[in-house]
N, C-alpha and C positions, 0 to 999 in steps of 0.2 A: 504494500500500500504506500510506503516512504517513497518507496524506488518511482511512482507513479505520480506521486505528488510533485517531488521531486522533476520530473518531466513534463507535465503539463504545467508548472511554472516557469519554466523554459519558454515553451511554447507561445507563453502569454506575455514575458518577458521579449523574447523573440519580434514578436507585432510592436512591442512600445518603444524600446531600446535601440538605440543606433549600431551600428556592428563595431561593438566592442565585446561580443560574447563568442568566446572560443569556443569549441564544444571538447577540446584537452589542454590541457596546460601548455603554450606555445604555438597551437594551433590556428587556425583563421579565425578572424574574429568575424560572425553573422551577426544580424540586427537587421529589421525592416526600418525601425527608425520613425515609425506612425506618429512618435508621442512626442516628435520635435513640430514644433515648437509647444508652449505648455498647453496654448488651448487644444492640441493637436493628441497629448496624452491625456487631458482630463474626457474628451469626445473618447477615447476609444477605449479607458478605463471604464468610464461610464460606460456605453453600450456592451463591456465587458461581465458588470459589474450588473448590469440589468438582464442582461441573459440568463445568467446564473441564478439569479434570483428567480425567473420566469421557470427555468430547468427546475429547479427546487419544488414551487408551490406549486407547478404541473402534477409532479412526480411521487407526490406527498398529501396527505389531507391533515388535520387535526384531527386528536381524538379527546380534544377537551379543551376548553376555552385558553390552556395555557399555551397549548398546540398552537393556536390562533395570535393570542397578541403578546404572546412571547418572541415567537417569532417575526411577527410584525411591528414589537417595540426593538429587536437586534437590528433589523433593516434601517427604521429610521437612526438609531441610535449610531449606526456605520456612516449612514448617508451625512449626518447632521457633523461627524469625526471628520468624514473626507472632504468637505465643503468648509471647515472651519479651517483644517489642515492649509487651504489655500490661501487664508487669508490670514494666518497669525508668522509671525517671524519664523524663523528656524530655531532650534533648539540651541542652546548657549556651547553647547560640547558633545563631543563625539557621546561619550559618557549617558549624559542626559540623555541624548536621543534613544542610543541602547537599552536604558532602565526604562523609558516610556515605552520603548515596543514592545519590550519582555512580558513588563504588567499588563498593556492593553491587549498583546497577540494572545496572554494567558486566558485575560478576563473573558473576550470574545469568542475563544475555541471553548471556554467553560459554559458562556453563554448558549452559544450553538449548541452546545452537546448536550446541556439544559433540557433547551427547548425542541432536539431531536426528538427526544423519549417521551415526547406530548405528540407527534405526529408517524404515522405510517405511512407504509408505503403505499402505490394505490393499484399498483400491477401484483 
């Protein structure tokens, strides 16, 4: 499941990224490069970021009201992160920014996985 995580973040890296991504150490560096300029990666994070979302609540029902606005509070609660994200400064240090992604990458995969166990699949 890592190994696959692992590769479809590539993938999606790959569409935003300019080709500075090797695929071995010394290797050529690929990139589409979609996400240059910024409006250029927030357009294709977004319709990234709205797919998945669609994939998800397609694919899934709730099976009790926390199914429903659990999941519907993680969304905006991401939405309302990545849109402030664009409009506050950068983080003061390498540091900071590392501790803030730790706690929030934690908080979120807690969340989600939360709110997995309130919905099923629907195939």
């Amino acid at each position: 499941m890592v190994a696959l995580l692992v590769v479809s973040h590539w993938l999606l890296d790959y569409v935003t990224i300019g080709p500075n991504m090797p695929l071995y150490p010394g290797g050529t560096a690929l990139g589409l490069g979609c996400g240059t300029p910024v409006a250029g990666t927030v357009a294709v994070e977004g319709v990234m970021f709205v797919a998945g979302v669609w994939l998800y609540a397609t694919a899934t029902r709730h099976v009790d009201r926390t199914g429903t606005y659990g999941f519907w509070a993680l969304i905006a609660v991401l939405v309302l992160s990545y849109v402030g994200s664009l409009f506050s400064p950068p983080p003061p240090t390498r540091v900071a920014l590392a501790v803030g992604g730790i706690i929030f990458g934690w908080l979120f995969v807690g969340w989600a996985a939360w709110g997995d166990k309130h919905r099923e699949s629907v195939a």
